[in-house]
C-alpha positions as a printed Julia matrix, in Angstrom:
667×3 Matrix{Float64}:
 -33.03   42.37  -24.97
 -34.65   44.2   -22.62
 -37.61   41.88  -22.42
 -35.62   38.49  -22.5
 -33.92   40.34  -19.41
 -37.54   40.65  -17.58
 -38.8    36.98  -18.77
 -35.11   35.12  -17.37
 -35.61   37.57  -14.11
 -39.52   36.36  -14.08
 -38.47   32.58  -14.64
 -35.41   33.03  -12.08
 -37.85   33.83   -9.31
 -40.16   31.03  -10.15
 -37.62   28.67   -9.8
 -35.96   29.74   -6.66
 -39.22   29.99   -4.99
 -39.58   26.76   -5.91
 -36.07   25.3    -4.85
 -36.34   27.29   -1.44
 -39.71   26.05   -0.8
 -38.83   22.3    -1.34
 -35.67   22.93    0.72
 -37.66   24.1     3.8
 -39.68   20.9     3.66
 -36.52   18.92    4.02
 -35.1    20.01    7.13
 -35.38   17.88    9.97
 -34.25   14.2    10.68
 -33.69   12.42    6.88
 -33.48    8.92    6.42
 -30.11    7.35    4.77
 -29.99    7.62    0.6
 -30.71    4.26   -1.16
 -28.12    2.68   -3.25
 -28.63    2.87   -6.81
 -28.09   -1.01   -7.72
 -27.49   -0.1   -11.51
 -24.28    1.15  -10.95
 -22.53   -2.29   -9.82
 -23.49   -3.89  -12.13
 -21.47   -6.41  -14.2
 -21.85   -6.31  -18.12
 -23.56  -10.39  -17.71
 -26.29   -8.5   -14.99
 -26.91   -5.78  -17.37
 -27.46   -8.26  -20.24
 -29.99  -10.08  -18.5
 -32.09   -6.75  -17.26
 -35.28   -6.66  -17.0
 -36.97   -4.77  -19.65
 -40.75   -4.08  -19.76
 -40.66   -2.13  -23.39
 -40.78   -4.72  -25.89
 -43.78   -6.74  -24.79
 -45.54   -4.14  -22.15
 -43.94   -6.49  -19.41
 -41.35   -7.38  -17.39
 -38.53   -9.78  -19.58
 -35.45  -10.38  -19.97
 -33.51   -8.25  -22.46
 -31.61  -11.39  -23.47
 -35.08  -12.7   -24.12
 -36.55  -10.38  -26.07
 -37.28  -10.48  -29.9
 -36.45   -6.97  -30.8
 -33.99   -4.57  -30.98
 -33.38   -3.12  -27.46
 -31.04   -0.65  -26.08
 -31.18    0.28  -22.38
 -29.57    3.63  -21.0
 -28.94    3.4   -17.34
 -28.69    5.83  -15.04
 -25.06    5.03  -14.36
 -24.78    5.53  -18.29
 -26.45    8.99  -17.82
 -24.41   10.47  -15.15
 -21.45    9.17  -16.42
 -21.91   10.61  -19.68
 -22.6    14.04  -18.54
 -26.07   14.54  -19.77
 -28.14   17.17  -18.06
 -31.12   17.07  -20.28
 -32.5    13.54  -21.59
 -32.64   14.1   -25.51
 -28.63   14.46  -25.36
 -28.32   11.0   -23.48
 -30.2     9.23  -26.81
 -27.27   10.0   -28.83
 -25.89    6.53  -27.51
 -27.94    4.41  -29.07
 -27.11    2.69  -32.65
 -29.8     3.42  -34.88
 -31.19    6.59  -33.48
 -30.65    9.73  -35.15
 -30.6    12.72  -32.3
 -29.75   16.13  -33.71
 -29.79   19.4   -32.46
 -31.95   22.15  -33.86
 -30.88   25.03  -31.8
 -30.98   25.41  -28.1
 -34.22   24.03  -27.01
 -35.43   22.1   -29.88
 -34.25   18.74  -31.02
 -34.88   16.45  -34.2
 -34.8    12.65  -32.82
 -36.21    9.66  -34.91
 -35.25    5.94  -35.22
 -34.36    4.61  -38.67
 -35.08    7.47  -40.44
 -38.01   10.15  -41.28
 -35.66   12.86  -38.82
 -37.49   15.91  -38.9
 -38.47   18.65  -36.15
 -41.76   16.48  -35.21
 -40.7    12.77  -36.19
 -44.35   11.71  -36.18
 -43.09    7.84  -36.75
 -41.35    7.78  -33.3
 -43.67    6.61  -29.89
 -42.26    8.34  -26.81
 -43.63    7.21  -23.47
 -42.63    8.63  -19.65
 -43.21    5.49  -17.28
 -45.86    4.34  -20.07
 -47.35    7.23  -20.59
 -47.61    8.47  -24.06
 -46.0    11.89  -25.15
 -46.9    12.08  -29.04
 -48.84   14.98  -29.97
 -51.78   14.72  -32.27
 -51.32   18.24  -34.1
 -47.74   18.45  -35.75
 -47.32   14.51  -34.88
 -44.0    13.58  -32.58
 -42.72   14.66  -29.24
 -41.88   18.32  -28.3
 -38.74   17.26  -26.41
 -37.83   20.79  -24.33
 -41.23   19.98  -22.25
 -40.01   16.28  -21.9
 -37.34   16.92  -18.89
 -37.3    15.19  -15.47
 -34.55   15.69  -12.75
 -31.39   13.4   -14.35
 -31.13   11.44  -11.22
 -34.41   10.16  -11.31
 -34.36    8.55  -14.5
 -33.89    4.9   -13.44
 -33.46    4.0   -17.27
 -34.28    4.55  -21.15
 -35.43    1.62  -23.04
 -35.35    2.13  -26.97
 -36.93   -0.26  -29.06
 -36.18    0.3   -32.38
 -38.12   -1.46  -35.09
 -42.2    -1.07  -34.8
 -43.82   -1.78  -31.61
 -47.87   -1.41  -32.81
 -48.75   -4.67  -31.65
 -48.39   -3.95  -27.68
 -48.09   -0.25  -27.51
 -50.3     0.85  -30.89
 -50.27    3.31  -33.25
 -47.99    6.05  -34.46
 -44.76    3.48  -33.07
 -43.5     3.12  -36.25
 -40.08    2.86  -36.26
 -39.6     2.19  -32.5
 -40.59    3.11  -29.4
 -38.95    5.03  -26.49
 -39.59    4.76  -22.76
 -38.06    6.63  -20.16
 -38.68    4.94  -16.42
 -38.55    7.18  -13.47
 -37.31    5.36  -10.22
 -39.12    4.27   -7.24
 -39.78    6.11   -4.66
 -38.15    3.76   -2.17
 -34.78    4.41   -4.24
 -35.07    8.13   -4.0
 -35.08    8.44    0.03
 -33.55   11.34    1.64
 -32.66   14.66    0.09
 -30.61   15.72   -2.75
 -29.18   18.83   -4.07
 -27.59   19.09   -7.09
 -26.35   22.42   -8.78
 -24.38   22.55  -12.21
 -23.18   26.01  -14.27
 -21.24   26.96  -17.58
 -20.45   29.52  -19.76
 -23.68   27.99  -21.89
 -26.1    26.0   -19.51
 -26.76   26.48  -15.78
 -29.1    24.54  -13.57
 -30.39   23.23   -9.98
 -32.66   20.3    -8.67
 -33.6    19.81   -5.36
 -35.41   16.8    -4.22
 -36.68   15.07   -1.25
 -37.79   11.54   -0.25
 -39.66    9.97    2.76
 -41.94    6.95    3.55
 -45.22    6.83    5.26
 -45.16    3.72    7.12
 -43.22    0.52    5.95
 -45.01   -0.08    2.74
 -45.54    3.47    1.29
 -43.1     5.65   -0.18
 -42.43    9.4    -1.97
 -40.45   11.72   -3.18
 -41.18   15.48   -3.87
 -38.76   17.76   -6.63
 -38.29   21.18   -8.16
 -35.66   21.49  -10.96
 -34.73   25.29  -12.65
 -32.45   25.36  -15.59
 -31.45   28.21  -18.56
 -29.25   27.15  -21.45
 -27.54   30.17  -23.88
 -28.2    31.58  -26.99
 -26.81   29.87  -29.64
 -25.33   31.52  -32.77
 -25.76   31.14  -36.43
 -22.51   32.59  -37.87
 -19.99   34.45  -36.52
 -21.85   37.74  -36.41
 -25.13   36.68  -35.86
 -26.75   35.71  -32.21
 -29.4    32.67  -32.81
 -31.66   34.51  -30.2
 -32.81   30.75  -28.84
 -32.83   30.93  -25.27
 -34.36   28.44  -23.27
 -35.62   28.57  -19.14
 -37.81   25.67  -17.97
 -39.0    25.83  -14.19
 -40.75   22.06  -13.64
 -42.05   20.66  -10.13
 -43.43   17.06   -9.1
 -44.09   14.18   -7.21
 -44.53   10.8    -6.86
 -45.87    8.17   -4.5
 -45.61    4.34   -4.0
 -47.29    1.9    -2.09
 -48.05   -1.79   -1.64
 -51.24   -1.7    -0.06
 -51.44   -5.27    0.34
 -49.19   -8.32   -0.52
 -50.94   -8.42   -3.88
 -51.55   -4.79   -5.12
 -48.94   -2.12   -5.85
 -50.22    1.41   -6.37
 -47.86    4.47   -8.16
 -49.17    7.71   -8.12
 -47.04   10.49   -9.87
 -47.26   14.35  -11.48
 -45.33   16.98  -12.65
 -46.02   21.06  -13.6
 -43.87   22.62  -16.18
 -43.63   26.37  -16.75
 -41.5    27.06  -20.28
 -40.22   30.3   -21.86
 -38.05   30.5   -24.64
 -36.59   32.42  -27.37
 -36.16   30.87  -31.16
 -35.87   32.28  -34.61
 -39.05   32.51  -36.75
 -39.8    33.24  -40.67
 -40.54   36.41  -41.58
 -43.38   36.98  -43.43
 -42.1    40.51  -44.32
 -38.72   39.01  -45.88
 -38.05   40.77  -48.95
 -38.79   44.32  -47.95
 -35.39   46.91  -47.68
 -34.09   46.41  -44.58
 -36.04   43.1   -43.47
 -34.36   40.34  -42.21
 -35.05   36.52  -42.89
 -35.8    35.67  -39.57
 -37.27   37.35  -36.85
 -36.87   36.97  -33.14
 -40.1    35.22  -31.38
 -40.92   34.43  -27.66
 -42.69   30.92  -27.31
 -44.43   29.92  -24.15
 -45.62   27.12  -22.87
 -47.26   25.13  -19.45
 -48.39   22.16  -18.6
 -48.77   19.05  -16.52
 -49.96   15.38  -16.15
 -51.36   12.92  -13.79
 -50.64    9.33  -13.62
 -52.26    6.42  -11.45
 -50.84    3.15  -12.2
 -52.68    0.17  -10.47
 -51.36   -3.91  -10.6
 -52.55   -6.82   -8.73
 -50.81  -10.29   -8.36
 -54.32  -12.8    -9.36
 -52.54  -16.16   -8.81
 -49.11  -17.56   -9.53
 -49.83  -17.51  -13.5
 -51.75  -14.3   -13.45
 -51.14  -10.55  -13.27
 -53.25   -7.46  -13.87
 -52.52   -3.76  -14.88
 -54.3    -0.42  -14.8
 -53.57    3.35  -15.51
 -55.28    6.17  -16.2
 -53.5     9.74  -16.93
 -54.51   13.09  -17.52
 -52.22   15.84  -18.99
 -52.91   19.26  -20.32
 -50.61   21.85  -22.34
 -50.88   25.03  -23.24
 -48.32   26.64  -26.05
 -48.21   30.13  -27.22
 -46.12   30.4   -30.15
 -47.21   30.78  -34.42
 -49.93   29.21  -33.07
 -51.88   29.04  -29.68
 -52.78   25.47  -28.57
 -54.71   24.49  -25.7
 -55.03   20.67  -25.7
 -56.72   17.88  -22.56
 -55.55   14.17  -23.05
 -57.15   11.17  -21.02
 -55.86    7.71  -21.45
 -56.85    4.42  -20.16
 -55.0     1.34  -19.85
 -56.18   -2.4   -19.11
 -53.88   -5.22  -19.45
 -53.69   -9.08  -18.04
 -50.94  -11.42  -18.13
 -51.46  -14.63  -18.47
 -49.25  -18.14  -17.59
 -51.46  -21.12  -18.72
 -48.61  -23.82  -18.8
 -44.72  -23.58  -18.23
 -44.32  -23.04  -21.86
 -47.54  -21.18  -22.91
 -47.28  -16.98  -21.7
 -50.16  -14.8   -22.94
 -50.76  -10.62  -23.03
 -53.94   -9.05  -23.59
 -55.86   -5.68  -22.96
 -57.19   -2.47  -24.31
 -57.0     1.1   -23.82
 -58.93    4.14  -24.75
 -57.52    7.91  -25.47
 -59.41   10.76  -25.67
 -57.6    14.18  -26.48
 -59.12   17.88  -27.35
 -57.7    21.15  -28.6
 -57.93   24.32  -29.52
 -55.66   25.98  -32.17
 -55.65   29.81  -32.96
 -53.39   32.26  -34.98
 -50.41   32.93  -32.32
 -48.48   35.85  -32.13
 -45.96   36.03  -34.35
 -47.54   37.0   -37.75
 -47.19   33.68  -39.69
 -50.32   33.45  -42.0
 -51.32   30.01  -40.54
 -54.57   28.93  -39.63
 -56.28   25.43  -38.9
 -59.92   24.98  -40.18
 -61.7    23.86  -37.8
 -59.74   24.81  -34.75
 -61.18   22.8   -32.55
 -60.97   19.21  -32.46
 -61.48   15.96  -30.73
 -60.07   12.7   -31.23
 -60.65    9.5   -29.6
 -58.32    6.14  -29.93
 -59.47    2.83  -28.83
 -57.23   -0.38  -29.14
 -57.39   -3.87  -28.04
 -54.39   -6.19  -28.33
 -53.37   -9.69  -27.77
 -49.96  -11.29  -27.99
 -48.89  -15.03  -27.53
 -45.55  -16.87  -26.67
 -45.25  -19.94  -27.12
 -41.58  -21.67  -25.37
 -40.39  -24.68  -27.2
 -37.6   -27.11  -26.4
 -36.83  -26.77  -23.35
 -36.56  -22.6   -24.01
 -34.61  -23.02  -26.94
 -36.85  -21.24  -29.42
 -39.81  -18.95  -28.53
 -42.57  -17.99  -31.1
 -44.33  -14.92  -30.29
 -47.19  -13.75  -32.52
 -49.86  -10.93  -31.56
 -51.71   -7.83  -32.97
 -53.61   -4.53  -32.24
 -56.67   -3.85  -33.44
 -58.12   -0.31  -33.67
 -60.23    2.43  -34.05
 -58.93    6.35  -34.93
 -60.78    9.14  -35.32
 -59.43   10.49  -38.49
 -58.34    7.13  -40.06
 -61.22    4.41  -39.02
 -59.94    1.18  -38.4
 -56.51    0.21  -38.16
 -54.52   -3.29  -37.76
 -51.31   -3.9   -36.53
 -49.91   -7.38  -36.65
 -46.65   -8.67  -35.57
 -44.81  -12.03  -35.57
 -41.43  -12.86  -33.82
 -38.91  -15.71  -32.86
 -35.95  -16.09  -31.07
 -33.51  -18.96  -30.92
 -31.05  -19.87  -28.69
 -29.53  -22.58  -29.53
 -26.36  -22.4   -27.3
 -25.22  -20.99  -23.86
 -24.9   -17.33  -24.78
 -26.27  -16.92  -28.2
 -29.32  -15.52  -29.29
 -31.1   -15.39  -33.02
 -34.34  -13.52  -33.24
 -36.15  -12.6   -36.3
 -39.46  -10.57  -37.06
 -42.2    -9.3   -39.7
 -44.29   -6.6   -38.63
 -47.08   -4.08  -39.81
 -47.51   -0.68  -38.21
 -48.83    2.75  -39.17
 -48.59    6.08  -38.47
 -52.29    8.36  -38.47
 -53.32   11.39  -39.81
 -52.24   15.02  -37.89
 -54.14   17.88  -37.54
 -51.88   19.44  -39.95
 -52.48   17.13  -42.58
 -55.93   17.32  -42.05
 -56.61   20.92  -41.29
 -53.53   23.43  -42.03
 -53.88   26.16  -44.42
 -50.49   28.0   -44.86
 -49.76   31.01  -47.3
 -46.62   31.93  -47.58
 -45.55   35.43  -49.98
 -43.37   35.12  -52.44
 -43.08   35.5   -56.4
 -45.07   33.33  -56.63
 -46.6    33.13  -53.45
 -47.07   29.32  -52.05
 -50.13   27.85  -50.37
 -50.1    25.08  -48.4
 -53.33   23.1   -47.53
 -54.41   19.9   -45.59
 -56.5    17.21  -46.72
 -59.45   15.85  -44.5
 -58.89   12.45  -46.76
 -55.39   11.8   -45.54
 -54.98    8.33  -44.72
 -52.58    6.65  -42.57
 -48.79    5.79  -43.77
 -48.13    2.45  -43.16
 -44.91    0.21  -42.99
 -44.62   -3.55  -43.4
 -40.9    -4.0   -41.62
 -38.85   -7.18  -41.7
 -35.86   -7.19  -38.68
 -33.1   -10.05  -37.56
 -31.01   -9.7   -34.82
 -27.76  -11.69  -33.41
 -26.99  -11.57  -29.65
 -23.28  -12.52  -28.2
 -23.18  -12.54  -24.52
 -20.93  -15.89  -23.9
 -18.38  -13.96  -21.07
 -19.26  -11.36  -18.54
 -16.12   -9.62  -20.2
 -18.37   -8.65  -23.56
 -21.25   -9.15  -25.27
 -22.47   -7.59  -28.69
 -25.28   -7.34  -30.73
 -26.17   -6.75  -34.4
 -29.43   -5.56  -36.02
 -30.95   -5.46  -39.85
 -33.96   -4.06  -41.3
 -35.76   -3.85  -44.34
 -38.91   -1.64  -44.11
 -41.6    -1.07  -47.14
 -43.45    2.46  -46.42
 -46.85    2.72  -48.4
 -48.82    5.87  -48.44
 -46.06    7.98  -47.09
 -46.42   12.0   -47.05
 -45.91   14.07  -50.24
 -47.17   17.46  -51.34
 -49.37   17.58  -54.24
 -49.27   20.45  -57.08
 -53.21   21.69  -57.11
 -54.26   24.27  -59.77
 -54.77   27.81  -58.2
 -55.22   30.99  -60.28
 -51.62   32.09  -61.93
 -48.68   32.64  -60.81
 -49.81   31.5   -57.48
 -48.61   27.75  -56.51
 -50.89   25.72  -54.14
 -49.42   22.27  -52.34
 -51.54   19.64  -50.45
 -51.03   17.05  -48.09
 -51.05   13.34  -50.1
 -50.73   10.1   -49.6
 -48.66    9.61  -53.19
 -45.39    8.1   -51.74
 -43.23    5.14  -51.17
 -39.88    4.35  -49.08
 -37.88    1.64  -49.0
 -35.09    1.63  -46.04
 -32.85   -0.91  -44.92
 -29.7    -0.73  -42.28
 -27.66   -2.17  -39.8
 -27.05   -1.56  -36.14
 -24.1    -2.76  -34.1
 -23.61   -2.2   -29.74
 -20.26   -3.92  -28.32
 -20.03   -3.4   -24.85
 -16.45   -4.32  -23.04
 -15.12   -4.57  -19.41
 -11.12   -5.65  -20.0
 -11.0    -4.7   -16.48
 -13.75   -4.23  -13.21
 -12.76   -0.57  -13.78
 -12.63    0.12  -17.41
 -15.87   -0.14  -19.25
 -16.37    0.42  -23.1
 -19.37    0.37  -25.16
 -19.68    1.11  -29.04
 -22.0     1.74  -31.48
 -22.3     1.81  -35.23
 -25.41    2.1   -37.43
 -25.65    2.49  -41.01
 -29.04    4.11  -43.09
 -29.88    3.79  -46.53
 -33.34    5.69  -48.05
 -34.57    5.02  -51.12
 -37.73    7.07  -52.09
 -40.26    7.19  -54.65
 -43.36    9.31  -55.55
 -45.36    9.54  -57.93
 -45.9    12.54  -61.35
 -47.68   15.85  -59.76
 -45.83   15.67  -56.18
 -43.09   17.86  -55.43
 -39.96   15.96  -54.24
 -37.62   17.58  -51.77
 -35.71   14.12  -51.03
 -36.72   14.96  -47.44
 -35.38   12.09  -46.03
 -31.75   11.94  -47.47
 -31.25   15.88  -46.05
 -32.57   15.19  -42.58
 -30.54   11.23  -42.04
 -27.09   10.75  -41.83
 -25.89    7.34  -43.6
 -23.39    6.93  -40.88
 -23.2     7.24  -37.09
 -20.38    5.81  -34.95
 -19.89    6.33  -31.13
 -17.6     5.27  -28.61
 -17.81    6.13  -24.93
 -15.0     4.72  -22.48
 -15.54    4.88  -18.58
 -12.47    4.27  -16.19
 -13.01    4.32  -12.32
 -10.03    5.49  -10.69
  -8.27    5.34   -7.22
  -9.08    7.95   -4.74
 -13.11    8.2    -5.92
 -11.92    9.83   -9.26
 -13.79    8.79  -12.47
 -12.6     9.56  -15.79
 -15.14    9.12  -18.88
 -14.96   10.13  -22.07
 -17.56    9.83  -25.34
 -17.0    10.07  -28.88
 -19.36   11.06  -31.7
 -18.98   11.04  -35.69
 -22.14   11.83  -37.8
 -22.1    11.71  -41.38
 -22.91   14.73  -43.67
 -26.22   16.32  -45.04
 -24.82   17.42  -47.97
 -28.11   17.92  -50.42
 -29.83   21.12  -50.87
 -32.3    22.45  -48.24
 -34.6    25.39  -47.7
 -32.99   29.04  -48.4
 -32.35   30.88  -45.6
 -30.72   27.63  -43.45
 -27.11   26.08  -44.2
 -26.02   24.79  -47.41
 -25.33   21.72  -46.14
 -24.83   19.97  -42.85
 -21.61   18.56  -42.63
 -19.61   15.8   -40.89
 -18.88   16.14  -37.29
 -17.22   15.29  -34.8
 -17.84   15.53  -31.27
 -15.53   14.43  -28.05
 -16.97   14.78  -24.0
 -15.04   14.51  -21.23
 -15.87   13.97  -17.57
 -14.22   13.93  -14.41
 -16.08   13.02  -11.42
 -14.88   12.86   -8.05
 -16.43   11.49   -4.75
 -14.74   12.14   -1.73
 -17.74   10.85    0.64
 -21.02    9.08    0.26
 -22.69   12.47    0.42
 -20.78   14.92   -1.81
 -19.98   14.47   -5.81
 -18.23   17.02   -8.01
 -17.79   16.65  -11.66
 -16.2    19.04  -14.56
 -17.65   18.17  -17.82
 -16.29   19.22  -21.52
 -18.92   18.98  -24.54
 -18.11   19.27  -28.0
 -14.06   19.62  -27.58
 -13.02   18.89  -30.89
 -15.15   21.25  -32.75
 -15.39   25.1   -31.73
 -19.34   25.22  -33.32
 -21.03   23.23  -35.75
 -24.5    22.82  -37.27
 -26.29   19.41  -36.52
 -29.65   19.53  -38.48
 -31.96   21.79  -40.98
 -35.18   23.27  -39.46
 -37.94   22.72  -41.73
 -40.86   24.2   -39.81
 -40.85   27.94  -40.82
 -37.4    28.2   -37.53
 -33.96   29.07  -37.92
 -31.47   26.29  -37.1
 -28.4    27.72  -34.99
 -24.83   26.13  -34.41
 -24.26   23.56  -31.17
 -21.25   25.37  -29.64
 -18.23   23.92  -27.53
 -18.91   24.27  -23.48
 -18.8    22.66  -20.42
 -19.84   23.27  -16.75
 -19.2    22.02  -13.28
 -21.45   20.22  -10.82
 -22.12   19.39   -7.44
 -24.74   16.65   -5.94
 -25.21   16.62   -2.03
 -26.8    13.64   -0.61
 -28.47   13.01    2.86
């Protein structure tokens, strides 16, 4: 205690140094905040949003032949969300669940585990996945709330324009521009479990250049796992950044953005000692971690019919934890956008990815080591994708792939073919057959794990691992006819070939050994349902339903945990309501039921993970343009529950009820 004491007072002063100095540069005469257009919006406008996601540029969402949902900002803030994993528990089809206090398990469609290595997550199009454990370490994805302009989730596979490793879908989060983020804004929130403060300030250099300028601090609780025990899984993040935008000329646009992140954080960890008198199951380990990214994005109007794009981005993390990683990732992005006729549209490009590391035995005592420890891996894609517009717009044929080159894997193809029908005023049919994959890790390729026991386990990689692939078949049904409601449905049927197993090798007796294989198959197929409602300009409603089913497969000599069916709920159902009130008072409330875990998992976490349900409240008020309260309740109907199994050598904790006020100051 005494140390988590020194580490909250060491992160305390990093962040208030940081606040205070950001404050001091916005004193002084401020220009007049921007008004965030998203949040008068009609349902009918927010139908027909742009969305860049599905095809790597700007559409329609009515247009698009995918599965789409977009999170707002107004969505956000009226929801209550202060970190972005929470606000993804929206969407239909996306399984988000809690680990312990700073880890999350989110995945679309399946294969939920700590590090969902089938899910692409981008930040304004640049890619988060990790190439060691595979996935997204969420507690180092965090941006100021108020500058999220929106979330686009595609789910379904998204190879063909945004390449390997999006699987099951793809997630963007878009920061706003810098001309919407003018003046200054303070915002400060506490509870009884999470506390937090972002300042930020915005100004413009001339008429055609713009920035803004942050520093956000926050520290959530421990959690607990029973009634006696404290989960000891603190988390403090201190994060600063900046980002610039300019229109140099009347045909180029230039963004120019960054952001430092400074971690600590608390979490249960295995004990390699367990079975000694007196020596508990899990032990108590500090994880640190740093880091931060550069991003130049550069586009040019050609002509009339013609567009180009380019980015480049540089990030770097360092993570001190059962293992210490030090990894350097370059990208590079090229693409052109093409209108030869009215009804002819055409996408093409390439991009290269270079990323290093080093991985060493951290400090926690877990026997795991990664042979070789260094390693370098390059990614180079070029993709084309064509629509073709038939009948006057009625029906659009899309058809495109990615072709590739991975270090560990070789060559890779990723081909994708769509439609989408309209055959009436407010009515939309789209349809698609798709192959994607998902490459080798570093820990299929290079982990050696030994773990005591009687007998004692070894786990090994295998430098032959191949990529899984999927071959995914999706229809879709849009109903937008009034401005009052629109609704959408989803299916899916997706065939996974060469999916993940562990393989029984031979090792001297009684020891058991284990090895990465490619020796299984999946089969899932579901269906996803949004409603959104407005019986009245201030009463808002939006639903969402999805239903999972996993059937698995593998063949004699692997060990079978049934992975999938303990780490996806069959059914998710949510329900969020949004009434704006006289007076500036707004009253919003959101409703979550998630199915049961109920098969057997790893000894030492729960039996089971059951059912739960989960009700937020809000109440906002604004009195003036400047000044917003809000008192938020999470997790009112349940006093603590459990949301997900940690499979990763971690203790899982229990997501407890709490709430906090907050207050956002605007000049």
């Amino acid at each position: 205690m005494e140390r988590s004491r020194s580490v909250g007072s060491r992160f305390g002063l990093r962040a208030n140094a940081a606040l205070w100095a950001l404050l001091w540069l916005t004193t002084g005469s401020l220009p007049a905040r921007a008004v965030d257009d998203l949040t008068e919006m009609s349902l009918e406008e927010l139908m027909n949003l742009e969305v860049t996601s599905v095809s790597k540029k700007a559409q329609s969402k009515t247009d698009a032949a995918a599965a789409i949902t977009v999170i707002t900002s107004e969505d956000i803030r009226r929801g209550g969300f202060t970190v972005i994993p929470e606000a993804l528990r929206t969407v239909p089809g996306l399984q988000v669940a809690r680990v312990d206090a700073n880890r999350w398990s989110i995945s679309i469609r399946g294969f939920n585990t700590l590090f969902a290595n089938k899910l692409l997550v981008l930040i304004d199009g640049r890619s988060a996945y990790n190439p060691a454990f595979g996935g997204t370490y969420w507690d180092a994805q965090d941006y100021p709330i108020e500058d999220v302009e929106r979330i686009e989730v595609i789910r379904g596979p998204g190879g063909t324009v945004w390449g390997m490793n999006a699987v099951n879908g793809v997630i963007n989060i878009i920061t706003k521009d810098s001309e919407d983020t003018q003046g200054t804004l303070i915002s400060g929130y506490g509870g009884p479990q999470e506390h937090g403060a972002t300042a930020r300030f915005g100004g413009g250099i001339g008429e055609d250049t713009h920035y803004r300028v942050y520093a956000r601090g926050f520290s959530f609780q421990d959690q607990d796992v029973d009634d006696d025990r404290d989960g000891n899984d603190e988390w403090r993040q201190a994060r600063i950044g900046f980002r610039l935008d300019s229109d140099p000329t009347e045909e180029d646009s230039l963004r120019v953005s960054g952001d430092f992140f400074d971690i600590d954080s608390d979490q249960g960890v295995f004990n390699p000692a367990v079975g000694a008198p007196g020596e508990p199951l899990f032990n108590t380990a500090h994880y640190d971690q740093r880091g931060g990214n550069v991003l130049v994005d550069w586009g040019r109007t050609l002509s009339d019919r013609s567009q180009v794009s380019a980015a480049a981005s540089y990030s770097f993390t360092e993570r001190e934890f059962l293992l210490e990683e030090e990894r350097h990732t370059v990208a590079l992005d090229l693409q052109n956008d093409l209108e030869p006729r009215d009804d002819l549209s055409v996408s093409w490009g390439g991009d290269y990815r270079y990323s290093t590391s080093h991985i060493s035995l951290g400090s926690v005592g877990i026997p795991i080591v990664f042979d070789p420890n260094d390693e370098d891996v390059h990614i180079l894609n070029g993709f084309a994708q064509v629509q073709l517009d038939l009948f006057d717009d009625v029906l659009s044929l899309i058809a495109g792939t990615k072709l590739g080159y991975h270090s560990w894997s070789g060559f890779e193809y990723q081909p994708s073919g769509r439609f989408i029908v309209k055959p009436v005023e407010g009515h939309a049919v789209w349809g698609s057959i798709s192959r994607a994959v998902r490459t080798p890790t570093q820990v299929d390729r290079d982990v050696l794990l030994t773990l005591p026991g009687a007998p004692p386990v070894q786990l090994a990689g295998d430098r032959d691992f191949r990529s899984e692939e999927v071959l995914a078949f999706e229809a879709g049904y849009r109903f937008y006819p009034w401005e009052k409601l629109n609704a959408e449905i989803a299916l899916f049927w997706n065939e996974y070939d060469s999916v993940s197993t562990f393989s029984v090798t031979a090792l001297p007796p009684p020891a058991l050994a284990t090895r990465f294989s490619n020796r299984g198959e999946t089969t899932t197929r579901g269906v996803e349902v949004e409603i959104n409602l407005m019986p009245f300009d201030w009463w808002r409603i939006r639903t969402a339903y999805s239903y999972l089913s996993i059937d698995e497969d593998v063949d004699p000599g692997t060990l079978e945990f049934n992975r999938e069916k303990n780490v996806n709920p069959m059914h998710q159902f949510n329900v969020q309501t949004f009434f704006d009130l006289p007076l500036g008072f707004e009253l919003d409330a959101s409703l979550y039921y998630v199915d049961g875990l109920p098969e057997a998992v790893p000894s030492g976490q729960p039996d089971n993970v059951e059912q739960y349900v989960r009700l937020d409240l809000r109440l906002g008020y604004q009195p003036a343009d400047w000044i917003e309260l809000a008192l938020v309740g999470q997790n009112l109907t349940d006093r603590r529950h459990y949301e997900s199994t940690d499979f990763t050598l971690g203790q899982s904790t229990r997501v407890p009820r709490s709430g906090y006020a907050k207050v956002t100051l605007r000049f």
